[in-house]
N, CA, C and O atoms as a printed pandas DataFrame, in Angstrom:
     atom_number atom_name residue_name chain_id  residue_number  x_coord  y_coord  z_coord
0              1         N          UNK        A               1  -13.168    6.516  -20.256
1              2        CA          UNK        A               1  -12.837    5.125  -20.407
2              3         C          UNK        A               1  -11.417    4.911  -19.920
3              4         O          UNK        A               1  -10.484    5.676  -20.166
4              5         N          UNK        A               2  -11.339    3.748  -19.174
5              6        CA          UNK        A               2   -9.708    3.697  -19.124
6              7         C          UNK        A               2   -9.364    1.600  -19.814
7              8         O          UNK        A               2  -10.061    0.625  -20.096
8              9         N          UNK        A               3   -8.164    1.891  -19.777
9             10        CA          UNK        A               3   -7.533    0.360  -19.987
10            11         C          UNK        A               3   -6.346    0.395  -19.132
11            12         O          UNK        A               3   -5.718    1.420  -18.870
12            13         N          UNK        A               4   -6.077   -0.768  -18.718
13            14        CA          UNK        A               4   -4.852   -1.272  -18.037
14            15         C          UNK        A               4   -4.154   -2.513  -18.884
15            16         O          UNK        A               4   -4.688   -3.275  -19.690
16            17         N          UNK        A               5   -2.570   -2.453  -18.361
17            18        CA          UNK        A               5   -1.984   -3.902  -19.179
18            19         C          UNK        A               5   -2.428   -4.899  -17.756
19            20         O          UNK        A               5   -2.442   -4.446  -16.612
20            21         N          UNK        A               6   -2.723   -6.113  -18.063
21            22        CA          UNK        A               6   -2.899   -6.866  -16.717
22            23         C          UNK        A               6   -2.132   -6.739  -15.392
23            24         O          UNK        A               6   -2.610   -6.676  -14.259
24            25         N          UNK        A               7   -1.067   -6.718  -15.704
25            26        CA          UNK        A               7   -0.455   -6.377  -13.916
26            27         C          UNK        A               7   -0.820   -5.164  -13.344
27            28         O          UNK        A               7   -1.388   -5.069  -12.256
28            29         N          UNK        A               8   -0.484   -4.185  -14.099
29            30        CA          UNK        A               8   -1.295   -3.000  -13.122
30            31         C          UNK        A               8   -3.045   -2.925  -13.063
31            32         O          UNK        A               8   -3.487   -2.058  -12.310
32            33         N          UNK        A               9   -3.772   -3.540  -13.600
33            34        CA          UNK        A               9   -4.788   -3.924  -13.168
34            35         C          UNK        A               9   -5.315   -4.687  -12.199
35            36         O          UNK        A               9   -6.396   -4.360  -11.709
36            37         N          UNK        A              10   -4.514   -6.038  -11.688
37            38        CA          UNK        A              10   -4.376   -6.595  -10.707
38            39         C          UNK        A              10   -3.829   -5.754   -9.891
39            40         O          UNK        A              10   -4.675   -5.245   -9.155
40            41         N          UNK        A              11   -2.342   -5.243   -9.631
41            42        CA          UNK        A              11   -2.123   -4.328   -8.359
42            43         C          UNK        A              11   -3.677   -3.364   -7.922
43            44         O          UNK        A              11   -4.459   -3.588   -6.998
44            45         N          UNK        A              12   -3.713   -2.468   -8.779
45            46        CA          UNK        A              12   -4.637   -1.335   -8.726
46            47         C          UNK        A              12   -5.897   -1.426   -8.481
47            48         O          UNK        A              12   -6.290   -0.499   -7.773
48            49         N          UNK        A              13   -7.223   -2.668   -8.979
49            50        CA          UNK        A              13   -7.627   -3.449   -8.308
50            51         C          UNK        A              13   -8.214   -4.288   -7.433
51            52         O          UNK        A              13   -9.325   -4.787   -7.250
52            53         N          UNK        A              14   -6.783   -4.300   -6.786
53            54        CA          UNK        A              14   -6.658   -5.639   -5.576
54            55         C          UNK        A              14   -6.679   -4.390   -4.569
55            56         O          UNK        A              14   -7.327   -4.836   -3.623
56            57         N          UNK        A              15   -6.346   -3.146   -4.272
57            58        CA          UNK        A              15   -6.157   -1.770   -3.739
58            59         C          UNK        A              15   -6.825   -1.168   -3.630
59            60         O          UNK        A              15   -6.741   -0.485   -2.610
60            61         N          UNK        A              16   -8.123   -0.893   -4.639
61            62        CA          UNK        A              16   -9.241   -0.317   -4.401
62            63         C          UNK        A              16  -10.619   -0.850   -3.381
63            64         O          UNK        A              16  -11.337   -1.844   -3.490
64            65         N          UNK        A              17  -10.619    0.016   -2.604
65            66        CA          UNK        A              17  -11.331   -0.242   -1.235
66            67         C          UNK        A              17  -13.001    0.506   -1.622
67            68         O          UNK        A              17  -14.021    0.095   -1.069
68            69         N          UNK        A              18  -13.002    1.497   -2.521
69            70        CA          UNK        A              18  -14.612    2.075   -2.711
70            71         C          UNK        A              18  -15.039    0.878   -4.029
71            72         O          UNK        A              18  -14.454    0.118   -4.800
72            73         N          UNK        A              19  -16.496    1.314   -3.675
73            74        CA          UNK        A              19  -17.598    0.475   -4.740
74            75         C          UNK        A              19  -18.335    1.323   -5.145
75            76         O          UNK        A              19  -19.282    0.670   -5.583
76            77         N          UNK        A              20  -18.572    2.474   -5.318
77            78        CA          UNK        A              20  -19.457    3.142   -5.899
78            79         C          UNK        A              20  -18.843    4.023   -6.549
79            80         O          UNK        A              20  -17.736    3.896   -7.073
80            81         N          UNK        A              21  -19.849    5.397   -6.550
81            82        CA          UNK        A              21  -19.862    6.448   -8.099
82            83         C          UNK        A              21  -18.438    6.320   -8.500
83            84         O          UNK        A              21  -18.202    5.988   -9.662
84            85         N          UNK        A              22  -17.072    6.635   -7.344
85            86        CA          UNK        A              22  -15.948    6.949   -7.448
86            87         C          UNK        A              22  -15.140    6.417   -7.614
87            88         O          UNK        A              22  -14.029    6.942   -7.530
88            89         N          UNK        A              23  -15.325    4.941   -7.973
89            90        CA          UNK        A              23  -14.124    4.304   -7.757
90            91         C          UNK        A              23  -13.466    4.356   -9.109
91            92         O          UNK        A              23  -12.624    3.461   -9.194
92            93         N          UNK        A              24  -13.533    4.910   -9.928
93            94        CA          UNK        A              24  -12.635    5.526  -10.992
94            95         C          UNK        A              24  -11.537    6.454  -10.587
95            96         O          UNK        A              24  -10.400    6.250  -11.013
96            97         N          UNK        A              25  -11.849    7.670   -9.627
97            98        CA          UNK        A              25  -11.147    8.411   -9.036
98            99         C          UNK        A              25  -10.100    8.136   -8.476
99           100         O          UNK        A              25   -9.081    8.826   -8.472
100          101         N          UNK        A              26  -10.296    6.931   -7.872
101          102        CA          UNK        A              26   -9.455    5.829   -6.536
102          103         C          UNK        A              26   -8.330    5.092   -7.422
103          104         O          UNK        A              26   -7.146    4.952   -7.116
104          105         N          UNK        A              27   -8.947    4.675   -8.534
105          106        CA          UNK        A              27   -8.006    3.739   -9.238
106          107         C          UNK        A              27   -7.048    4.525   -9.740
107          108         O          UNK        A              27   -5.898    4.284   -9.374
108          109         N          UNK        A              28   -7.362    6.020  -11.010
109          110        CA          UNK        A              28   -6.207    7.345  -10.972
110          111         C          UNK        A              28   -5.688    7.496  -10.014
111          112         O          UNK        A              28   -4.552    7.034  -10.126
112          113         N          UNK        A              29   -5.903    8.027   -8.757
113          114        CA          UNK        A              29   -5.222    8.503   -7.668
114          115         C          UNK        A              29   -4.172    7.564   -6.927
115          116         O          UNK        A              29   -3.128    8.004   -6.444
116          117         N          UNK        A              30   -4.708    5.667   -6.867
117          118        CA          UNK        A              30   -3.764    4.536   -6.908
118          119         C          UNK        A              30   -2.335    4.464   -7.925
119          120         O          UNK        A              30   -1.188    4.044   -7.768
120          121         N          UNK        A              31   -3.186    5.195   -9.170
121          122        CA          UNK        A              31   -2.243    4.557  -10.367
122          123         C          UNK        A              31   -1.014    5.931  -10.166
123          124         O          UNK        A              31    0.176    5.621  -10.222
124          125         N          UNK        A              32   -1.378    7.311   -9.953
125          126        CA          UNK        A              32   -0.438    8.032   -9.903
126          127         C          UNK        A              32    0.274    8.149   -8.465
127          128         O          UNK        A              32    1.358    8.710   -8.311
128          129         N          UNK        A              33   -0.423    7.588   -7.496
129          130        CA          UNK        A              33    0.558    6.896   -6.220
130          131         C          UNK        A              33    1.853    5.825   -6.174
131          132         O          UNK        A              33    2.792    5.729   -5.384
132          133         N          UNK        A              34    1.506    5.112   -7.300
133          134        CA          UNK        A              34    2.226    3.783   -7.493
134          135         C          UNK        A              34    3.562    4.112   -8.297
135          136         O          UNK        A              34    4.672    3.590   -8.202
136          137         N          UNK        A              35    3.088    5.187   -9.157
137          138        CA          UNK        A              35    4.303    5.599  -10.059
138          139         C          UNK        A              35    3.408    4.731  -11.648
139          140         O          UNK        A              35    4.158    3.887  -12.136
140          141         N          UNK        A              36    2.471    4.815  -12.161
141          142        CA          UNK        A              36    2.155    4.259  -13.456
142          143         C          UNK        A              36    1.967    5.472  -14.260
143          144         O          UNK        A              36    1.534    6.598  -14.017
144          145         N          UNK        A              37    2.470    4.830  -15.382
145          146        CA          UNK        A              37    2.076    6.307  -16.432
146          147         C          UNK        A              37    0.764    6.066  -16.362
147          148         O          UNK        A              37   -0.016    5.183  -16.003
148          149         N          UNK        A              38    0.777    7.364  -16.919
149          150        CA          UNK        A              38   -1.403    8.172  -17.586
150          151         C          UNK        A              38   -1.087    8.310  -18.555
151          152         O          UNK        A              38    0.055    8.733  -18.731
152          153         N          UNK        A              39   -2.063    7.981  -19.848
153          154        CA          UNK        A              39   -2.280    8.343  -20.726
154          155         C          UNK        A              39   -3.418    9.033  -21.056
155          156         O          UNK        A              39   -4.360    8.334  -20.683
156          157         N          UNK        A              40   -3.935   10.333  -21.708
157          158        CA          UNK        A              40   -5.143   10.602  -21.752
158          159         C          UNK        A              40   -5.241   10.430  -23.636
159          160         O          UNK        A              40   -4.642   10.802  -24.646
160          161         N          UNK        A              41   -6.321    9.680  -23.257
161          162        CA          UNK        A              41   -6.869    9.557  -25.301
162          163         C          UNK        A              41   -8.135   10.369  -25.279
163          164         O          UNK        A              41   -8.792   10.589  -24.262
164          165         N          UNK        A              42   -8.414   10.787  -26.468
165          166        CA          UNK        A              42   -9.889   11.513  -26.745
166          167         C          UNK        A              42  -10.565   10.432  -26.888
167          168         O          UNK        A              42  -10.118    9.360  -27.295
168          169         N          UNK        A              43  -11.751   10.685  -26.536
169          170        CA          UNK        A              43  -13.135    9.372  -27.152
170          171         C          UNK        A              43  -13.957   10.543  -27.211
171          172         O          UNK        A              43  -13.753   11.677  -26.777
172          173         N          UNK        A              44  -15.026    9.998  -27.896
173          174        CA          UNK        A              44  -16.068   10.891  -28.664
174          175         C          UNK        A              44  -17.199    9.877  -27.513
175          176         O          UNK        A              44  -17.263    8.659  -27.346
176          177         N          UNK        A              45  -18.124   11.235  -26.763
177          178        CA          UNK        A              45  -18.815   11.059  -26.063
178          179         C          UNK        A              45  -20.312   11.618  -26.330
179          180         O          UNK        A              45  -20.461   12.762  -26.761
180          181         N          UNK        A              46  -21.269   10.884  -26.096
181          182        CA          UNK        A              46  -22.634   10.935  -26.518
182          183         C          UNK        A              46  -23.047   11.302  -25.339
183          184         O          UNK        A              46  -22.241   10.733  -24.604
184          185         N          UNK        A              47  -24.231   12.245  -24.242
185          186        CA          UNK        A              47  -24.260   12.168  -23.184
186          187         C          UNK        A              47  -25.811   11.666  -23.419
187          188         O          UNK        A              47  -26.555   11.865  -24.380
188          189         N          UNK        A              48  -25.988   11.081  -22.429
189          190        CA          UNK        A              48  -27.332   10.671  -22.169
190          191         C          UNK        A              48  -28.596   11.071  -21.321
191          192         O          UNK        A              48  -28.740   10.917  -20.108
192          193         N          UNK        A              49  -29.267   11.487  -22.003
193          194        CA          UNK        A              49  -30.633   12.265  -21.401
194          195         C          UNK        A              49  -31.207   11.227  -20.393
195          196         O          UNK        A              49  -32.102   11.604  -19.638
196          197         N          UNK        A              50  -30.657    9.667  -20.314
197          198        CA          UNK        A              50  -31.450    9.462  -19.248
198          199         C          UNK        A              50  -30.506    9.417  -17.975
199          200         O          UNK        A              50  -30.977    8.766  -17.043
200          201         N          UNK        A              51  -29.707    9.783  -17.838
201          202        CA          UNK        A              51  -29.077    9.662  -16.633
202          203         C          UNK        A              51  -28.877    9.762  -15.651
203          204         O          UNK        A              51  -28.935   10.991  -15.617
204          205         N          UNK        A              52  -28.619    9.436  -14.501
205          206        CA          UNK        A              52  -29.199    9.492  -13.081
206          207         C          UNK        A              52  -28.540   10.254  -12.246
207          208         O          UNK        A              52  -28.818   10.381  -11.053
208          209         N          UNK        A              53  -26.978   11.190  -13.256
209          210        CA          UNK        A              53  -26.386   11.751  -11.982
210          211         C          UNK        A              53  -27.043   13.055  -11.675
211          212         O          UNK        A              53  -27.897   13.719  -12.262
212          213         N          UNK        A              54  -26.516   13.176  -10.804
213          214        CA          UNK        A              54  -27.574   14.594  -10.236
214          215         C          UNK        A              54  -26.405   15.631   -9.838
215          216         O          UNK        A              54  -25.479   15.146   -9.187
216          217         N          UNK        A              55  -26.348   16.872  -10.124
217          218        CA          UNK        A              55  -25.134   17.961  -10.332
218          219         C          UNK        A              55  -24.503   18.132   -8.842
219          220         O          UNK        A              55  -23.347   17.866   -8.515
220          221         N          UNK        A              56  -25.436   18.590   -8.106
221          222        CA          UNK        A              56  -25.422   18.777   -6.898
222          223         C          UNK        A              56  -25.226   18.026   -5.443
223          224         O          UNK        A              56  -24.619   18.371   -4.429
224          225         N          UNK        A              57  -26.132   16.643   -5.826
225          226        CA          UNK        A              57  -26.016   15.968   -4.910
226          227         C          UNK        A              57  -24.437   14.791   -5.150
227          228         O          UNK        A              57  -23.786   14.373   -4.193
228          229         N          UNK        A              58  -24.157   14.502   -6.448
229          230        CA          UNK        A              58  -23.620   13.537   -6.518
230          231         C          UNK        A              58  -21.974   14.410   -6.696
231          232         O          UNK        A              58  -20.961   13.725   -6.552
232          233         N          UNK        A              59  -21.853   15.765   -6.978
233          234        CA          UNK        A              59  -20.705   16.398   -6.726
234          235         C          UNK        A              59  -20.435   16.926   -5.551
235          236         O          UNK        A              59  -19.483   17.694   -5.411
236          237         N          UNK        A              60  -21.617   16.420   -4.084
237          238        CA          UNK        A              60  -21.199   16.716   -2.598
238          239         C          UNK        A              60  -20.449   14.833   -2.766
239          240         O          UNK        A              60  -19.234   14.721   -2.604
240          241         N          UNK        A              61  -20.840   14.235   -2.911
241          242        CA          UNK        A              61  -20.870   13.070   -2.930
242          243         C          UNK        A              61  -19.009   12.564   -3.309
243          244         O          UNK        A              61  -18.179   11.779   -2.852
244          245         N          UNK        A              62  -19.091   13.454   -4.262
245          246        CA          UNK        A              62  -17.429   13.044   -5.301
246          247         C          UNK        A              62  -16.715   13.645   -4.309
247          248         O          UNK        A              62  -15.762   13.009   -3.858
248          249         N          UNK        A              63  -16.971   14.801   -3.832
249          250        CA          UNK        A              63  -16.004   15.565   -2.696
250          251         C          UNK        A              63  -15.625   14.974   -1.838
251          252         O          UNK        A              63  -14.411   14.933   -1.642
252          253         N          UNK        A              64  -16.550   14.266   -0.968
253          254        CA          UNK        A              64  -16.742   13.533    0.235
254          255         C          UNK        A              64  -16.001   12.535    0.215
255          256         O          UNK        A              64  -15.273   12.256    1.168
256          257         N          UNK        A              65  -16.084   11.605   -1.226
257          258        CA          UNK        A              65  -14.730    9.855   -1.206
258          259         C          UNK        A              65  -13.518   10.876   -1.482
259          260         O          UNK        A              65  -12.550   10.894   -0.723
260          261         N          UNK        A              66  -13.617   11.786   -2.679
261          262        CA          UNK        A              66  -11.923   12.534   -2.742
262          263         C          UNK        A              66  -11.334   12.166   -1.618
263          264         O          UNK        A              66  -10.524   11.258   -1.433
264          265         N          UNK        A              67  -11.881   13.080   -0.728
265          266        CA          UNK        A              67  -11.261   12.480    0.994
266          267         C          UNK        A              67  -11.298   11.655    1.315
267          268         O          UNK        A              67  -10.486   11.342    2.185
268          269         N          UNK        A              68  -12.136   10.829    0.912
269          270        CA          UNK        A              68  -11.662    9.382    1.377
270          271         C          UNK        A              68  -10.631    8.555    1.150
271          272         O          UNK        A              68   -9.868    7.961    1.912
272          273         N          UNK        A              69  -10.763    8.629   -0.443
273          274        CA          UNK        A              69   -9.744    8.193   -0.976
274          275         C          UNK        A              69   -8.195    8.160   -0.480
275          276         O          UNK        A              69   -7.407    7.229   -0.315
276          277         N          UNK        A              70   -8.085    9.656   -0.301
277          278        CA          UNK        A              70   -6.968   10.378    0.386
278          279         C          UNK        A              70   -6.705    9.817    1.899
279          280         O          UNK        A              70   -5.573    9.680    2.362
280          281         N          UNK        A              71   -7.957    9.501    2.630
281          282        CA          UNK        A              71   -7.574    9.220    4.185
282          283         C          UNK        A              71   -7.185    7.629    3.414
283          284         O          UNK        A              71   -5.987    7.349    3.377
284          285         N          UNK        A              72   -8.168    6.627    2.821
285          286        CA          UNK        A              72   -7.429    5.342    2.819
286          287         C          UNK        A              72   -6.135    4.801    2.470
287          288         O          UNK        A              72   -5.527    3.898    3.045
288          289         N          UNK        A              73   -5.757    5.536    1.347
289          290        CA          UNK        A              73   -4.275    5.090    0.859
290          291         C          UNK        A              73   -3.569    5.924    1.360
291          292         O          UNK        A              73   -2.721    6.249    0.529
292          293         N          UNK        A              74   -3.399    6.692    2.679
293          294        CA          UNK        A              74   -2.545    7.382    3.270
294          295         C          UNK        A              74   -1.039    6.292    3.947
295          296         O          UNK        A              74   -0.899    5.302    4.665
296          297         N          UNK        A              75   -0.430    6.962    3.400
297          298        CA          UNK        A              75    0.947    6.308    3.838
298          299         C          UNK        A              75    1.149    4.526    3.380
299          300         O          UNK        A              75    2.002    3.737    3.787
300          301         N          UNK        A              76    0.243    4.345    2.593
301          302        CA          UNK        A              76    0.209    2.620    1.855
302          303         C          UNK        A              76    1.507    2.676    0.854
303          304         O          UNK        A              76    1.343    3.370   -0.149
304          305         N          UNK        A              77    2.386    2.227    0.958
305          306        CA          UNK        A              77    3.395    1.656    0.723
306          307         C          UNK        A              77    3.369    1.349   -0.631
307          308         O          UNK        A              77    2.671    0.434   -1.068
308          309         N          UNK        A              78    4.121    2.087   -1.368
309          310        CA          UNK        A              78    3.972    1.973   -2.841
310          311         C          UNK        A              78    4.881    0.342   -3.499
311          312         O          UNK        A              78    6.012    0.088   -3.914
312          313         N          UNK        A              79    4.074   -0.147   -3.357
313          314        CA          UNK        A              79    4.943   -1.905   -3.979
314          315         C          UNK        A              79    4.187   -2.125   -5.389
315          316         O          UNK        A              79    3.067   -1.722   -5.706
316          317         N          UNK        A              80    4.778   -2.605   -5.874
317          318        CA          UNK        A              80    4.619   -3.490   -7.434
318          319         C          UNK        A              80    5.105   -4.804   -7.103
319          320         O          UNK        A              80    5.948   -5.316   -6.366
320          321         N          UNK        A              81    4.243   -5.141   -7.939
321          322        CA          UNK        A              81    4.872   -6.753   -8.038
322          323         C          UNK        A              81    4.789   -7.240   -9.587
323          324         O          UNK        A              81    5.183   -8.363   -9.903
């Protein structure tokens, strides 16, 4: 789970260029580009037997935006507003 205070939610965002499995990844990798703190909290997690990710295919998948991620915000200009 994550939370943002509103402005870095708007920056971070307005910045994110993926729509799928990863764009959680994109928004961390934005937020520790930008200079925002991380916080990590525990949550108590239930996993779900019906779920659709698949081990193999969807961790070629996570590999594949990593790099993406990495080629899009290459050299993007760390601004706040």
């Amino acid at each position: 789970f994550k939370c943002f205070r509103h402005p870095a939610a708007r920056e971070l965002f307005g910045r994110q260029q993926l729509r799928g499995f990863s764009f959680d990844a994109e928004i961390i990798y934005l937020a520790q580009k930008l200079g925002y703190k991380i916080k990590e909290i525990p949550v108590n997690w239930v996993n779900s037997p019906h779920s659709k990710v698949g081990l193999i295919s969807d961790s070629v998948k996570m590999f594949f935006d990593l790099i993406r991620i990495k080629w899009l915000h290459r050299g993007a200009p760390p601004i706040k507003t």
